[in-house]
C-alpha angles and dihedrals in degrees: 000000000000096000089046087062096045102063091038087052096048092053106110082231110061098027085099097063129101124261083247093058090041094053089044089053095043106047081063106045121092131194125231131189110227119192120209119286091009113126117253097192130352125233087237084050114112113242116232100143164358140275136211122206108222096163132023139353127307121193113208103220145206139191117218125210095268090053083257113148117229119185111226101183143002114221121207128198118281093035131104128236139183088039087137075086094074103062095020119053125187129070110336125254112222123026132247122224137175106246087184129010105301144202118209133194100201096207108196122242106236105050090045081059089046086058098041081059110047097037113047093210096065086047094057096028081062095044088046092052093046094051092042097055084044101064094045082058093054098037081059103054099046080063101054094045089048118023135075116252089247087055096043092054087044095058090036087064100043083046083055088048097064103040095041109018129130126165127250140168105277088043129281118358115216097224087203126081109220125169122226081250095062089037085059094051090049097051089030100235135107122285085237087066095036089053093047092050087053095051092047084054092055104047089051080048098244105126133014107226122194128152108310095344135087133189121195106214100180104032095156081064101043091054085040094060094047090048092237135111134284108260123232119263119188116186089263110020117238089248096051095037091048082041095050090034097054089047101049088052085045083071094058095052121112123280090211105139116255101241 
Protein backbone atom coordinates (compact mmCIF):
# COMPACT_ATOMS: atom_id res chain seq x y z
CA UNK A 1 0.00 0.00 0.00
CA UNK A 2 2.79 2.35 1.03
CA UNK A 3 4.70 1.97 -1.97
CA UNK A 4 1.46 2.43 -4.04
CA UNK A 5 1.21 5.75 -2.59
CA UNK A 6 4.54 6.59 -3.02
CA UNK A 7 4.86 6.49 -6.75
CA UNK A 8 1.43 8.00 -7.17
CA UNK A 9 2.50 10.56 -4.92
CA UNK A 10 5.73 11.23 -6.64
CA UNK A 11 3.88 11.80 -10.28
CA UNK A 12 4.23 15.84 -11.15
CA UNK A 13 0.74 15.54 -11.65
CA UNK A 14 -0.78 14.52 -8.71
CA UNK A 15 2.07 16.09 -5.96
CA UNK A 16 -0.31 18.92 -5.56
CA UNK A 17 -3.16 16.89 -4.10
CA UNK A 18 -4.31 16.55 -0.29
CA UNK A 19 -3.38 13.61 2.00
CA UNK A 20 -7.08 12.89 1.81
CA UNK A 21 -6.99 12.57 -2.71
CA UNK A 22 -4.00 10.83 -2.50
CA UNK A 23 -5.36 8.30 -0.08
CA UNK A 24 -8.64 8.07 -2.31
CA UNK A 25 -6.53 7.40 -5.25
CA UNK A 26 -4.45 5.25 -3.67
CA UNK A 27 -6.57 2.97 -1.87
CA UNK A 28 -7.81 2.00 -5.89
CA UNK A 29 -4.72 1.70 -7.82
CA UNK A 30 -3.09 -1.50 -8.19
CA UNK A 31 0.80 -2.50 -9.52
CA UNK A 32 1.53 -4.78 -11.88
CA UNK A 33 4.83 -6.25 -12.99
CA UNK A 34 5.06 -6.22 -16.87
CA UNK A 35 7.94 -8.26 -18.60
CA UNK A 36 9.34 -7.07 -21.99
CA UNK A 37 7.25 -7.55 -25.13
CA UNK A 38 4.37 -8.55 -23.14
CA UNK A 39 1.03 -6.34 -23.93
CA UNK A 40 -0.03 -3.88 -21.34
CA UNK A 41 -3.75 -3.07 -22.92
CA UNK A 42 -5.35 -4.14 -26.32
CA UNK A 43 -6.87 -1.88 -28.73
CA UNK A 44 -10.17 -4.08 -28.37
CA UNK A 45 -9.57 -3.55 -24.50
CA UNK A 46 -12.32 -1.28 -22.75
CA UNK A 47 -10.92 1.81 -21.30
CA UNK A 48 -11.72 2.47 -17.76
CA UNK A 49 -8.36 4.04 -16.58
CA UNK A 50 -5.21 5.21 -16.43
CA UNK A 51 -1.60 3.98 -15.83
CA UNK A 52 1.14 5.24 -14.52
CA UNK A 53 4.80 3.95 -15.57
CA UNK A 54 6.86 3.68 -12.40
CA UNK A 55 9.68 1.40 -13.95
CA UNK A 56 10.77 0.91 -17.28
CA UNK A 57 9.75 1.94 -20.90
CA UNK A 58 6.33 1.50 -22.52
CA UNK A 59 5.84 1.99 -26.50
CA UNK A 60 2.09 3.23 -27.48
CA UNK A 61 1.34 1.28 -30.52
CA UNK A 62 -0.69 1.17 -33.75
CA UNK A 63 -1.61 -1.50 -36.72
CA UNK A 64 -1.76 -0.28 -39.83
CA UNK A 65 -3.95 -1.62 -42.60
CA UNK A 66 -1.31 -4.03 -43.99
CA UNK A 67 -0.84 -5.62 -40.31
CA UNK A 68 2.15 -3.59 -40.32
CA UNK A 69 3.22 -2.05 -36.18
CA UNK A 70 4.00 1.63 -35.86
CA UNK A 71 5.07 2.85 -32.77
CA UNK A 72 3.19 6.12 -31.88
CA UNK A 73 4.89 7.09 -28.58
CA UNK A 74 7.50 6.11 -26.25
CA UNK A 75 6.42 6.48 -22.22
CA UNK A 76 9.02 7.04 -19.55
CA UNK A 77 8.70 6.54 -16.00
CA UNK A 78 7.11 8.91 -14.22
CA UNK A 79 4.48 9.68 -17.25
CA UNK A 80 0.93 8.73 -17.67
CA UNK A 81 -0.71 6.77 -20.70
CA UNK A 82 -4.18 5.62 -21.83
CA UNK A 83 -5.50 8.89 -20.59
CA UNK A 84 -7.72 9.06 -24.00
CA UNK A 85 -9.96 6.90 -21.38
CA UNK A 86 -10.91 9.85 -19.33
CA UNK A 87 -12.68 11.85 -21.56
CA UNK A 88 -13.43 8.96 -24.02
CA UNK A 89 -14.86 6.09 -22.83
CA UNK A 90 -15.42 2.91 -24.87
CA UNK A 91 -12.52 0.09 -26.38
CA UNK A 92 -9.20 1.77 -26.75
CA UNK A 93 -7.62 2.82 -30.01
CA UNK A 94 -3.76 2.02 -30.11
CA UNK A 95 -2.26 -0.62 -28.12
CA UNK A 96 0.51 -0.50 -24.77
CA UNK A 97 3.33 -2.76 -24.53
CA UNK A 98 6.27 -3.25 -22.25
CA UNK A 99 9.42 -2.46 -24.40
CA UNK A 100 11.63 -3.52 -21.16
CA UNK A 101 10.57 -5.07 -18.11
CA UNK A 102 7.97 -2.68 -16.65
CA UNK A 103 6.12 -1.57 -13.31
CA UNK A 104 2.54 -0.12 -13.61
CA UNK A 105 0.45 1.69 -11.31
CA UNK A 106 -3.48 0.94 -13.12
CA UNK A 107 -5.30 4.40 -11.73
CA UNK A 108 -9.26 3.94 -12.11
CA UNK A 109 -11.10 5.94 -14.07
CA UNK A 110 -13.34 7.17 -12.22
CA UNK A 111 -11.64 8.40 -9.51
CA UNK A 112 -9.08 9.93 -11.82
CA UNK A 113 -12.51 11.89 -13.27
CA UNK A 114 -13.50 12.60 -9.70
CA UNK A 115 -10.13 14.44 -9.39
CA UNK A 116 -10.12 16.32 -13.05
CA UNK A 117 -13.30 17.80 -11.66
CA UNK A 118 -12.75 18.94 -8.30
CA UNK A 119 -8.96 20.31 -8.86
CA UNK A 120 -8.64 22.26 -11.74
CA UNK A 121 -4.52 21.08 -12.30
CA UNK A 122 -5.25 17.33 -12.97
CA UNK A 123 -7.84 18.49 -15.21
CA UNK A 124 -5.35 20.68 -17.46
CA UNK A 125 -2.15 18.48 -16.79
CA UNK A 126 -4.39 15.74 -18.56
CA UNK A 127 -5.60 18.04 -21.37
CA UNK A 128 -1.93 19.23 -21.81
CA UNK A 129 -0.67 15.66 -22.09
CA UNK A 130 -3.49 14.66 -24.61
CA UNK A 131 -2.88 17.37 -26.78
CA UNK A 132 0.69 16.95 -26.47
CA UNK A 133 0.83 13.34 -27.49
CA UNK A 134 -1.64 14.42 -30.24
CA UNK A 135 0.34 16.69 -32.09
CA UNK A 136 3.44 14.36 -32.12
CA UNK A 137 0.71 11.78 -33.98
CA UNK A 138 -0.10 14.02 -36.36
CA UNK A 139 3.50 15.60 -36.84
CA UNK A 140 4.27 12.30 -37.64
CA UNK A 141 1.95 11.53 -40.13
CA UNK A 142 2.29 14.53 -42.13
CA UNK A 143 5.71 13.10 -42.47
CA UNK A 144 4.98 10.03 -43.56
CA UNK A 145 2.45 11.25 -46.08
CA UNK A 146 4.83 13.65 -47.19
CA UNK A 147 8.40 12.97 -46.57
CA UNK A 148 10.81 10.80 -47.99
CA UNK A 149 11.83 7.99 -45.94
CA UNK A 150 15.45 9.58 -45.63
CA UNK A 151 13.70 12.88 -44.30
CA UNK A 152 11.38 11.20 -42.12
CA UNK A 153 14.29 9.26 -40.27
CA UNK A 154 16.21 12.60 -40.27
CA UNK A 155 13.42 14.57 -38.31
CA UNK A 156 12.67 11.35 -36.17
CA UNK A 157 16.27 11.69 -34.79
CA UNK A 158 16.43 15.30 -34.21
CA UNK A 159 13.04 14.76 -32.61
CA UNK A 160 14.92 12.32 -30.60
CA UNK A 161 17.45 14.94 -30.03
CA UNK A 162 15.58 16.92 -28.44
CA UNK A 163 13.54 14.62 -26.27
CA UNK A 164 16.46 12.36 -25.37
CA UNK A 165 19.72 14.19 -26.13
CA UNK A 166 22.57 14.65 -24.05
CA UNK A 167 25.91 15.77 -25.12
CA UNK A 168 29.31 13.53 -25.25
CA UNK A 169 32.39 13.63 -26.46
CA UNK A 170 32.04 12.42 -30.15
CA UNK A 171 28.68 14.78 -30.43
CA UNK A 172 25.00 14.04 -29.10
CA UNK A 173 24.40 11.04 -27.57
CA UNK A 174 20.60 9.37 -28.30
CA UNK A 175 19.74 8.19 -24.14
CA UNK A 176 17.39 5.76 -25.54
CA UNK A 177 18.23 2.61 -26.84
CA UNK A 178 15.96 1.89 -30.25
CA UNK A 179 16.57 -1.04 -32.79
CA UNK A 180 16.56 -0.49 -36.43
CA UNK A 181 13.40 -2.45 -36.13
CA UNK A 182 11.52 0.20 -33.83
CA UNK A 183 13.25 3.14 -35.89
CA UNK A 184 11.34 1.48 -39.17
CA UNK A 185 7.76 1.39 -37.42
CA UNK A 186 8.16 4.76 -36.47
CA UNK A 187 9.14 6.12 -39.95
CA UNK A 188 7.07 3.44 -41.50
CA UNK A 189 9.28 2.04 -43.48
CA UNK A 190 11.49 -1.68 -43.42
CA UNK A 191 14.37 -2.23 -41.19
CA UNK A 192 16.38 -2.98 -44.49
CA UNK A 193 15.83 0.86 -45.48
CA UNK A 194 16.16 2.18 -41.98
CA UNK A 195 19.66 0.28 -41.67
CA UNK A 196 20.90 1.60 -45.16
CA UNK A 197 19.98 5.27 -44.29
CA UNK A 198 21.96 4.82 -41.24
CA UNK A 199 24.79 3.59 -42.93
CA UNK A 200 24.62 6.40 -45.51
CA UNK A 201 24.64 8.82 -42.27
CA UNK A 202 27.48 7.44 -41.13
CA UNK A 203 29.56 7.36 -43.97
CA UNK A 204 28.68 11.65 -44.66
CA UNK A 205 29.58 11.77 -40.66
CA UNK A 206 26.84 12.66 -39.62
CA UNK A 207 25.94 10.08 -36.97
CA UNK A 208 28.00 7.38 -35.14
CA UNK A 209 25.78 3.86 -35.23
CA UNK A 210 26.65 0.88 -32.99
CA UNK A 211 24.39 -1.67 -31.71
CA UNK A 212 21.07 0.25 -29.93
CA UNK A 213 22.80 3.72 -29.71
CA UNK A 214 23.15 6.34 -31.76
CA UNK A 215 25.30 9.63 -31.61
CA UNK A 216 24.59 12.50 -33.84
CA UNK A 217 28.13 14.13 -34.65
CA UNK A 218 27.01 17.00 -36.91
CA UNK A 219 23.67 17.95 -35.62
CA UNK A 220 23.83 21.99 -37.14
CA UNK A 221 23.91 20.14 -40.38
CA UNK A 222 21.42 17.64 -39.81
CA UNK A 223 18.85 20.28 -38.91
CA UNK A 224 20.40 22.28 -41.80
CA UNK A 225 19.59 19.71 -44.32
CA UNK A 226 16.03 19.29 -43.16
CA UNK A 227 15.58 23.45 -43.12
CA UNK A 228 14.63 23.45 -39.54
CA UNK A 229 16.18 24.59 -36.45
CA UNK A 230 19.02 23.23 -34.20
CA UNK A 231 17.32 21.38 -31.10
CA UNK A 232 18.09 22.00 -28.10
CA UNK A 233 20.57 19.80 -26.39
CA UNK A 234 21.17 20.28 -22.57
CA UNK A 235 24.55 17.81 -20.74
CA UNK A 236 21.75 15.06 -19.55
CA UNK A 237 18.15 15.52 -21.88
CA UNK A 238 14.38 16.37 -19.64
CA UNK A 239 12.97 12.60 -20.74
CA UNK A 240 16.10 10.62 -19.59
CA UNK A 241 16.77 12.86 -16.45
CA UNK A 242 12.70 12.62 -15.29
CA UNK A 243 13.17 8.82 -16.44
CA UNK A 244 16.62 8.19 -14.24
CA UNK A 245 15.24 10.64 -11.32
CA UNK A 246 12.05 8.97 -10.81
CA UNK A 247 13.94 5.51 -10.71
CA UNK A 248 16.61 6.25 -8.35
CA UNK A 249 14.06 7.45 -6.04
CA UNK A 250 12.23 4.48 -6.98
CA UNK A 251 14.83 2.81 -5.04
CA UNK A 252 14.06 4.77 -1.84
CA UNK A 253 10.47 3.99 -1.86
CA UNK A 254 8.96 1.77 0.74
CA UNK A 255 9.20 -2.37 0.63
CA UNK A 256 5.71 -2.64 2.48
CA UNK A 257 3.92 -5.52 0.72
CA UNK A 258 1.10 -4.51 -1.70
CA UNK A 259 -2.01 -6.30 0.03
Amino acid sequence: MAQRLWYVRNCSLFQRLTAEQLGSLEQRARIREFPRNSAIYLPSDTSDGAFLLAQGRVRICSTTPDGKQAILAFVEPGELFGELALIQMGEREERAEAATDSTVVLLPGDELRRLMETFAEVSLGVTKLIGLRRKRVERRLRSLLFRSNRDRLAHLLLELVEQYGRTSNDGVLLDIKLSHQELSSIIGATRETVTTLLGEMQLEGLLKVSRQKIIVRDLRRLAADQGTTVPKVSASSASAALSRDFQLRSLEAPDAADP
